[in-house]
N, C-alpha and C positions, 0 to 999 in steps of 0.2 A: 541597344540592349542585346545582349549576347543571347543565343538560344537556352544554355543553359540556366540566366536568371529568369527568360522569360518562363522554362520548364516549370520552379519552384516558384515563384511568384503563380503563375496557375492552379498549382497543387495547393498555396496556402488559401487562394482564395477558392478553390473549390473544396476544401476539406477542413480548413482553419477552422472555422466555426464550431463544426463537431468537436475538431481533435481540443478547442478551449475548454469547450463543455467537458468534455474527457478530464483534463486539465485539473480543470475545477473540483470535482467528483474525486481525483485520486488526490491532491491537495488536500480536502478535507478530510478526509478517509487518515492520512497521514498525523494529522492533530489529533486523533482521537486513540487513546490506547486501546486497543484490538482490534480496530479494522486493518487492514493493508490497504494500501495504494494498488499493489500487484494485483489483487483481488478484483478492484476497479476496472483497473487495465484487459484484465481477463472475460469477465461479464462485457463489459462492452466493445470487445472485438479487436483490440490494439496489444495484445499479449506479446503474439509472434513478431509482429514489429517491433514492438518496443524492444525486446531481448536481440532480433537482429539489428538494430542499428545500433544499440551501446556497444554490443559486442565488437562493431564494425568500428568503433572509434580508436584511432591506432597514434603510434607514434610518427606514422607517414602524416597522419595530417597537421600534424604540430609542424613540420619542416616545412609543409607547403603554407601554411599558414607565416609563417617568418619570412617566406621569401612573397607574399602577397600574394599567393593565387587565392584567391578567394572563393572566388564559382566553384573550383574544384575543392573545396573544405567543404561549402557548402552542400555541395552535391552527396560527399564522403559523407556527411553527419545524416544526411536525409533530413537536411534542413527542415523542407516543406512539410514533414511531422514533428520533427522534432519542436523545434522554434513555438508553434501555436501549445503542442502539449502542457512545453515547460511553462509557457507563458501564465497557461491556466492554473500548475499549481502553484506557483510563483505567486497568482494573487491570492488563491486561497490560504496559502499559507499567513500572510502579511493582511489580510482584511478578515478572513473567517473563523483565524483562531481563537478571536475575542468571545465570540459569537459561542461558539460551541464550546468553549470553558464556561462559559455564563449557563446553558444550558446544561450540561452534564452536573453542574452545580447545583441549578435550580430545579432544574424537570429532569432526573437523570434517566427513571423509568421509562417514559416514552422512547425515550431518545435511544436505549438499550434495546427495546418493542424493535425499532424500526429496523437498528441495526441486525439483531437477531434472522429478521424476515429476509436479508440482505444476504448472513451470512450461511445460512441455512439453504436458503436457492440455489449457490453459487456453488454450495457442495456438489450440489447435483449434477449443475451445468459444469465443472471439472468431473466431474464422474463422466459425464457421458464422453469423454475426449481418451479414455482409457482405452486401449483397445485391447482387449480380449483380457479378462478377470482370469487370470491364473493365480499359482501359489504366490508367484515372486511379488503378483502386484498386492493380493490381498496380505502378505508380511511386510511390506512399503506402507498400506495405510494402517497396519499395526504399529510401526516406528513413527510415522508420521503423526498420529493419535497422541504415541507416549510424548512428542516431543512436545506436538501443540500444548498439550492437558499441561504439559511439567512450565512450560514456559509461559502459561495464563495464573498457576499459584506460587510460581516464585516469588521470594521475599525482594521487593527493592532492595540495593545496594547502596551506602551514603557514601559518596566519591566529594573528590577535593576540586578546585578550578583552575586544574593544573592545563595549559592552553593542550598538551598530547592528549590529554585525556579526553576534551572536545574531536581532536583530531579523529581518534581510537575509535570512539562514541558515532564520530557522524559514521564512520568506515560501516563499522557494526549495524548502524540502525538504514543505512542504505538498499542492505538485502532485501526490507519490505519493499522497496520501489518497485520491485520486478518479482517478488516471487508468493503467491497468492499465500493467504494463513498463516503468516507473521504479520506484525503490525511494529514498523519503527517505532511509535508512539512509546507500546508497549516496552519494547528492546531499552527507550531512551530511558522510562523509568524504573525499568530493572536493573540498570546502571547508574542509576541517580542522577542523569543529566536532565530530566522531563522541564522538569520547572525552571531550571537554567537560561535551555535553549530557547522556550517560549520566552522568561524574561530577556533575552537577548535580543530576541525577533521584536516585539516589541517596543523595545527601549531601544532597537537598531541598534546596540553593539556590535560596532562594523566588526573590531579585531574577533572577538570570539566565532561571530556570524562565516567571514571568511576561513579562519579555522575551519569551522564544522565543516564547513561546503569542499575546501579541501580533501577532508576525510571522505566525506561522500560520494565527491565524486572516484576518489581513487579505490574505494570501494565499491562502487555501483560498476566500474568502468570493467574491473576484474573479477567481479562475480558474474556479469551479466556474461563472458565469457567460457564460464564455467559453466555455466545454466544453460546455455547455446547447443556445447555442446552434450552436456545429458542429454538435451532434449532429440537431438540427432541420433545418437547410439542406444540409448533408455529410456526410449519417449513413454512406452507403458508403465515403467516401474516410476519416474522420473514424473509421472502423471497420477498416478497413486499415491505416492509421495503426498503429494500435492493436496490431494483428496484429503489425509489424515491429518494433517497441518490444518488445513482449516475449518474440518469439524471439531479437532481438540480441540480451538483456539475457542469456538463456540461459547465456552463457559465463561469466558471473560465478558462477552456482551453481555448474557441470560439477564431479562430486567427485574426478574422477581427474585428475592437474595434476603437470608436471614443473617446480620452482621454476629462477628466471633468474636469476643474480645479478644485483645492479642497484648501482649506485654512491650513491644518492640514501639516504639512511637514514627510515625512516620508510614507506616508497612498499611498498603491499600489496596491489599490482596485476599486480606482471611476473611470469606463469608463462603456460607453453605448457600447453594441452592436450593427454593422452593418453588412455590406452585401459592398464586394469589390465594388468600386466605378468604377472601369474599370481593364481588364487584364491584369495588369503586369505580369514581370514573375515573381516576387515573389509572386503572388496571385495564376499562375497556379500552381505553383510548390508547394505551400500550397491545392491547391483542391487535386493535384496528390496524396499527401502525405496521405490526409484526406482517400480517398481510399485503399491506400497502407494497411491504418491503420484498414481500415474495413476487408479487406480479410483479412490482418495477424491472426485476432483474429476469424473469420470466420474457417480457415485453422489450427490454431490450435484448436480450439473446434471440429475439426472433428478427429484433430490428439489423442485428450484426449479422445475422445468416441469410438474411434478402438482400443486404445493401450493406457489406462489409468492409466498403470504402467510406462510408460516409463521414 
């Protein structure tokens, strides 16, 4: 075994574990419209890597890849994170999105409670990553704010099953992989792919499925480039950004919600925000949740800043 398998073989087995769990976590996040993946990524400590290695994904490794160097792709991709990462949303995607359409169905409050508690912490924890609150950053989480808020009461859009449009659609809905307070989910059903895609995952529809993943990846592969480098040259504004983005987006989880009638059929966006009307126990067990949601993310920001390899 050459030094360099043995390198990544080590790395999966000393860090694999986590990085599934990681996996797992932005998988699910990804099924759900409002959370991010990115968001995932960021709270539990694998941000900067993850935007450095996609970025690092080039057309050098495609040529060594053709002529079988292997070790050296593998090394190029940063296998030994990558590999376990995808693994994990890989299953969550294919096992857990049954799960959480059934709940979002049936218990959607709670499940909003938890999310809420999640994404509320995480503002924080991107806040503190700012470095130094001037004008430029606090007009960043003004843009960031208007874009979040506009893109949580957008109206869906009814699209046709034209295979480009999958294509378009995964391109588009890839930026949640890596960039916290957007949520793919979201993106797919303000495009009218939401219900598609899950029926496709589902039912395994390899053709459309390969589609997507096409688009995805060629958009995940050239924005995480992009993203690389803001973060390099406008890491404070580029992190403010950041900030606005996923407090606007906040209002898409909020669990408590008075429904609008709307005239448009299909549209799963019109409802005002409220405030429980009296304690059920579905409203405690939504506040409980809400909390839950803030230590978790709390508890592991402390866990990533002691042990940010793990």
């Amino acid at each position: 075994m050459s030094e360099g398998i043995r390198t990544i073989v080590a790395e999966v087995k000393s860090r694999g574990p986590g990085l599934y769990l990681r996996g797992l976590a932005m998988g699910a996040a990804d099924v759900v419209p409002g959370v991010s993946g990115g968001t995932v990524a960021f709270i539990t400590g694998i941000f900067d890597e993850l935007v450095g290695t996609l970025a690092g994904v080039n057309a050098s490794l495609l040529s060594r890849l053709l002529r079988g160097r292997l070790v050296e792709v593998a090394a190029g991709i940063n296998a030994g994170f990558l590999v376990p990462l995808l693994a994990g949303v890989a299953t969550a995607i294919f096992t857990l999105a049954g799960m959480i359409r059934y709940l979002l169905e049936y218990h959607p409050q709670p499940i909003w409670g938890l999310l809420t508690g999640l994404m509320v912490a995480s503002v924080f924890v991107v806040a503190r990553r700012v470095d130094g609150w001037g004008l430029s950053a606090f007009v960043a989480v003004g843009l960031g704010l208007a874009a979040g808020y506009g893109i949580a009461v957008a109206v869906p859009a009814q699209t046709g099953p034209e295979l480009y449009k999958f294509a378009l659609s995964g391109a588009v809905a890839s930026v949640a992989m890596i960039l916290p307070g957007i949520s793919g989910s979201l993106l797919l059903l303000l495009m009218g792919k939401y219900q598609q895609v899950l029926e496709a995952v589902h039912e395994l529809d390899l053709v459309l499925l390969v589609v997507f993943g096409l688009g995805f990846a060629a958009g995940i592969l050239t924005f995480s480039r992009l993203l690389k480098r803001l973060l390099a040259s406008y890491h404070t504004v580029t992190m403010a950004l950041l900030v606005g983005l996923m407090a606007g987006s906040i209002r898409k989880v909020w669990p408590f919600r008075r429904a609008v009638p709307v005239e448009e059929a299909g549209d799963l966006q019109k409802f005002d925000l409220a405030l429980p009307a009296a304690l059920s126990t579905e409203v405690v067990v939504s506040l409980l949740l809400m909390v839950v949601g803030v230590i978790a993310v709390i508890l592991l920001e402390n866990r990533t800043r002691q042990r940010p390899r793990f």
